[in-house]
Structures are given as structure tokens and as C-alpha cells.
Kinemage of the C-alpha trace (Angstrom):
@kinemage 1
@onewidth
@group {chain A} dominant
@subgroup {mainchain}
@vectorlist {calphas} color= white
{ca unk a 1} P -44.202 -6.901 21.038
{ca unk a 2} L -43.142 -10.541 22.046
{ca unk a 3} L -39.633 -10.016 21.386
{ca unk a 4} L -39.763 -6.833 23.658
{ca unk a 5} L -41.801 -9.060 26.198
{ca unk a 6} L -39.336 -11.985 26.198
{ca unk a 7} L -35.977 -9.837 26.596
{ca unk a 8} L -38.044 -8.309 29.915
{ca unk a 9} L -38.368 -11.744 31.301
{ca unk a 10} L -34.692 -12.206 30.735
{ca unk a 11} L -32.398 -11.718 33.808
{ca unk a 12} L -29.751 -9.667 34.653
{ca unk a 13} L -26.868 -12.139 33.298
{ca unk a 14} L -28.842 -12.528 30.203
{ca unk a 15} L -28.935 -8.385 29.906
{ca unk a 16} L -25.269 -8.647 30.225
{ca unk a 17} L -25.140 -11.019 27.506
{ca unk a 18} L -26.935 -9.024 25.042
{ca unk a 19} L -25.344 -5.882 26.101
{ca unk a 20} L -21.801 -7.405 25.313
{ca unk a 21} L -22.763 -8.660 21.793
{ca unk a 22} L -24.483 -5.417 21.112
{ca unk a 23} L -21.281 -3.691 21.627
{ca unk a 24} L -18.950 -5.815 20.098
{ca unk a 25} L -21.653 -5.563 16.940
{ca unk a 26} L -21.072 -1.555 17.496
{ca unk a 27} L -17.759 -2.176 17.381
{ca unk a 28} L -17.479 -4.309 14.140
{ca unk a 29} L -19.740 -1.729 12.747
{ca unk a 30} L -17.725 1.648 13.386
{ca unk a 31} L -13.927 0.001 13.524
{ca unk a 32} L -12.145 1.725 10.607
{ca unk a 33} L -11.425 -1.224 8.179
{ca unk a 34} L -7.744 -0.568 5.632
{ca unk a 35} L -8.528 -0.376 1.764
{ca unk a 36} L -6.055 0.538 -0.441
{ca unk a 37} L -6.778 2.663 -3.300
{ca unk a 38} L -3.436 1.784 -5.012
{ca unk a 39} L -0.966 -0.392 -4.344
{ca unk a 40} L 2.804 0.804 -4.127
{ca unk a 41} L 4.216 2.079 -7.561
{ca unk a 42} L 7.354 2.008 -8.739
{ca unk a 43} L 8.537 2.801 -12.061
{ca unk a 44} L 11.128 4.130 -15.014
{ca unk a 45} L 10.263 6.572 -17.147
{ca unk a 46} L 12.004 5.861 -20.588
{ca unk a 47} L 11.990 7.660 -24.016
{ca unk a 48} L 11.052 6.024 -27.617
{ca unk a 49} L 14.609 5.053 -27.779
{ca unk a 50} L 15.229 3.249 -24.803
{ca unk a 51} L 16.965 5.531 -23.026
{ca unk a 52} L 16.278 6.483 -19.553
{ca unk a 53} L 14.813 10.102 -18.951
{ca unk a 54} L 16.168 11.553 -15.557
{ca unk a 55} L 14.751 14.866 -14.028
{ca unk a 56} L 11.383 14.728 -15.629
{ca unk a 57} L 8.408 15.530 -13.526
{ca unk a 58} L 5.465 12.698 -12.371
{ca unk a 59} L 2.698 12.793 -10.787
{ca unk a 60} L 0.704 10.471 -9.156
{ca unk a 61} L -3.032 10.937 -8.727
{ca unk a 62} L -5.828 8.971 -6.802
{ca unk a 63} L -9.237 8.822 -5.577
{ca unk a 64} L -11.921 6.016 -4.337
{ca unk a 65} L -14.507 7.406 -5.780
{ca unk a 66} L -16.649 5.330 -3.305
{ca unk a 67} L -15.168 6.923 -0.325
{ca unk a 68} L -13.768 10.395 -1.340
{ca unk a 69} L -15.243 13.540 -3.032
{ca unk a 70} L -12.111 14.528 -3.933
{ca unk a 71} L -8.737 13.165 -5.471
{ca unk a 72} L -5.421 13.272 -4.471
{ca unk a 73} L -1.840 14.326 -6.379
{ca unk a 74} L 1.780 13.652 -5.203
{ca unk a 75} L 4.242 15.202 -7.604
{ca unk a 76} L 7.822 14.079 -7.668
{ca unk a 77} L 10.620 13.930 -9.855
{ca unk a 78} L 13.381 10.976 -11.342
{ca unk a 79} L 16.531 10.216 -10.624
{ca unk a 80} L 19.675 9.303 -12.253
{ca unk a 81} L 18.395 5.961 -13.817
{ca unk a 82} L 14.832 7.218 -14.112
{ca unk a 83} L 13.144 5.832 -11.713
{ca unk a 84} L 10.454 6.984 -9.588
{ca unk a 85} L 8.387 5.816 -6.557
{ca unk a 86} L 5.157 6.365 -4.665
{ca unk a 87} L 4.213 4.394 -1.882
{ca unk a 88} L 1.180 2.459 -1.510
{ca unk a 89} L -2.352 4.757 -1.097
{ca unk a 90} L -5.612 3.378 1.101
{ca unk a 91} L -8.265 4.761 3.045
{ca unk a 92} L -9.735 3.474 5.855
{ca unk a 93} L -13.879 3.175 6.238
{ca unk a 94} L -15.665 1.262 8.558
{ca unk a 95} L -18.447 -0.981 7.716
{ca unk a 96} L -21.407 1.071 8.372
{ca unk a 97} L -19.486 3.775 6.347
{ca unk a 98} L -19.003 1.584 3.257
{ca unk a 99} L -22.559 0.533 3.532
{ca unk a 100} L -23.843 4.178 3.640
{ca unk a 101} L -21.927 5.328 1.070
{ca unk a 102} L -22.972 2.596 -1.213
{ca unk a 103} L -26.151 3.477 -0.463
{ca unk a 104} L -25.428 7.276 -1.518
{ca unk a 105} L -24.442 6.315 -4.965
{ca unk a 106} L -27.935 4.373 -5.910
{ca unk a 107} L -29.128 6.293 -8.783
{ca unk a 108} L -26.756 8.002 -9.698
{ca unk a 109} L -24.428 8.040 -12.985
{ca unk a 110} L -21.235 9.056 -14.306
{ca unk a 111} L -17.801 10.078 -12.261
{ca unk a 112} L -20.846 11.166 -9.344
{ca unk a 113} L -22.028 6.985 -9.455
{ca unk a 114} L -18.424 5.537 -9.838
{ca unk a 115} L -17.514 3.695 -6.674
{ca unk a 116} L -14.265 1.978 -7.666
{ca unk a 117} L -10.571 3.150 -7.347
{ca unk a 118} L -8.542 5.180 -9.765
{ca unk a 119} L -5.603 6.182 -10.096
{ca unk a 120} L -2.604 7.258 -12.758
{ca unk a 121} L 0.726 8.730 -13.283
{ca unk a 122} L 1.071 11.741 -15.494
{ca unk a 123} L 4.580 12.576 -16.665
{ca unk a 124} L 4.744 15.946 -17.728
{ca unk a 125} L 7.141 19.236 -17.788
{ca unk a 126} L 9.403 18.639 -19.930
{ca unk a 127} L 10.374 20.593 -23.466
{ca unk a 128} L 12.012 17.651 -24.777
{ca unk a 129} L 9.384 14.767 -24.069
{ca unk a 130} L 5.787 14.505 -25.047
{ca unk a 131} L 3.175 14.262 -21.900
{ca unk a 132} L 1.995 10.272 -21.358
{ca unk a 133} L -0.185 9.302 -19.054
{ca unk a 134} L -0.526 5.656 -17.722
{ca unk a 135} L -3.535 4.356 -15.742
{ca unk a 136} L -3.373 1.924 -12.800
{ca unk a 137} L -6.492 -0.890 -13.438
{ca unk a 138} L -7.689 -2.309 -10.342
{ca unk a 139} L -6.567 -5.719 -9.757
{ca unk a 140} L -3.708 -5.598 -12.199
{ca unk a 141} L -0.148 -4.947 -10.681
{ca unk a 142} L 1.070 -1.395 -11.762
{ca unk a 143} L 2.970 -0.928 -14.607
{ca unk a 144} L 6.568 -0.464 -14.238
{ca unk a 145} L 7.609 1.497 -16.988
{ca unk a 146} L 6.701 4.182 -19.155
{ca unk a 147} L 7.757 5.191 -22.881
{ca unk a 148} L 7.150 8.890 -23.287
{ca unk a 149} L 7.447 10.531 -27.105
{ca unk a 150} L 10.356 12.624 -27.409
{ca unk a 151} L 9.545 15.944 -29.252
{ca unk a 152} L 11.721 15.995 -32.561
């Protein structure tokens, strides 16, 4: 009650005052903040021998499992020399956001609790080569290359 009686004793440049940091506070709290769920990855897709495997089918797939109730898939295909890219996935939340959906998660467990990041590469769709899968850890730099079995 003494808080509430001192602001009415303020005047009107104080209102002002406190109306300005209120909304840049609002502000802070609902501007849209840039995480990224995986950084840019670019890599070759090679066989047990060494050689490079062109026209084999990868997919990317991510998720913050924070942020998003589902995951996401971008399927693409290599080139000549085997390469393949995907650009760099993020998400943006704003603080209140992040704190509400941390809040969300308390108590709960397994893929429903996670609140980190994920995200892989599947190479698949091919007769010849064996499906491999490679996992992007957060923190770590993506790998750039993959060995996939080829079928004998």
C-alpha cells in the first residue's frame, strides 16, 4: 500500500518517467530475440573407400525442443564432388517466451522435458550405399564429412 501511495504523490514528469521504463521493459520483454538451432552445414558424403558419392539423397532435420512441438526436414541431394549444403537454422523467441516455456517443461521427462537443440543429417535412398546418420552436438562445429557403407 505505500508503494501505491508514494507513486500517487509522484508528479506528472515522474509518471512519464515510469511510463517510459515500463515500456521499454515491455519491449525487452516481447522483442523476438535470434537463436539458432543449427549452425550452417556443409558437407561430403563419401563411401568406405574414399570415393565421393554424387546423387545420393540427405536430409537435414531439426527441432529446439524448447521452443517447437514439432521438427523440421529439408531434403536435398549431392553434386558432382559430393557435397551438400544447408544453411544455418534459428528461431526467434522473446524473453518472456523463453521464460514461459521453460517454465512449461518443469516436471516433465523424456523427448516431452528436452529443451535443447537437435539436429542430424540422414543420408539415405540409395541401392548401392548403406543409410548413416550423423548427429550435430550443440556447441561442436558440424561435421564435414560422412563415410556411408557401401552394400557389397
Amino acid at each position: 500500500m505505500k508503494v501505491i501511495q508514494w507513486i500517487t504523490r509522484l508528479g506528472p514528469r515522474w509518471y512519464k518517467a515510469l511510463a517510459s521504463v515500463s515500456i521499454v521493459l515491455l519491449l525487452i520483454l516481447l522483442y523476438p530475440f535470434k537463436t539458432t538451432t543449427v549452425p550452417e552445414w556443409n558437407l561430403r558424403v563419401r563411401d568406405d573407400s574414399g570415393a565421393t558419392v554424387r546423387g545420393i539423397k540427405v536430409t537435414e532435420h531439426w527441432q529446439h525442443y524448447l521452443f517447437e512441438a514439432s521438427g523440421h526436414e529439408d531434403p536435398r541431394i549431392t553434386n558432382e564432388e559430393g557435397r551438400v549444403g544447408f544453411p544455418a537454422r534459428s528461431i526467434r523467441v522473446s524473453l518472456l517466451g523463453r521464460l514461459l516455456a521453460r517454465m512449461g517443461k518443469i516436471g516433465t521427462h523424456g523427448d516431452p522435458g528436452r529443451i535443447d537443440p537437435y539436429a542430424s543429417v540422414v543420408v539415405w535412398g540409395s541401392k548401392d550405399h548403406s543409410l548413416t546418420v550423423a548427429v550435430h552436438r550443440e556447441g561442436e562445429l558440424p561435421q564435414p564429412e560422412i563415410k556411408v557403407q557401401r552394400r557389397r
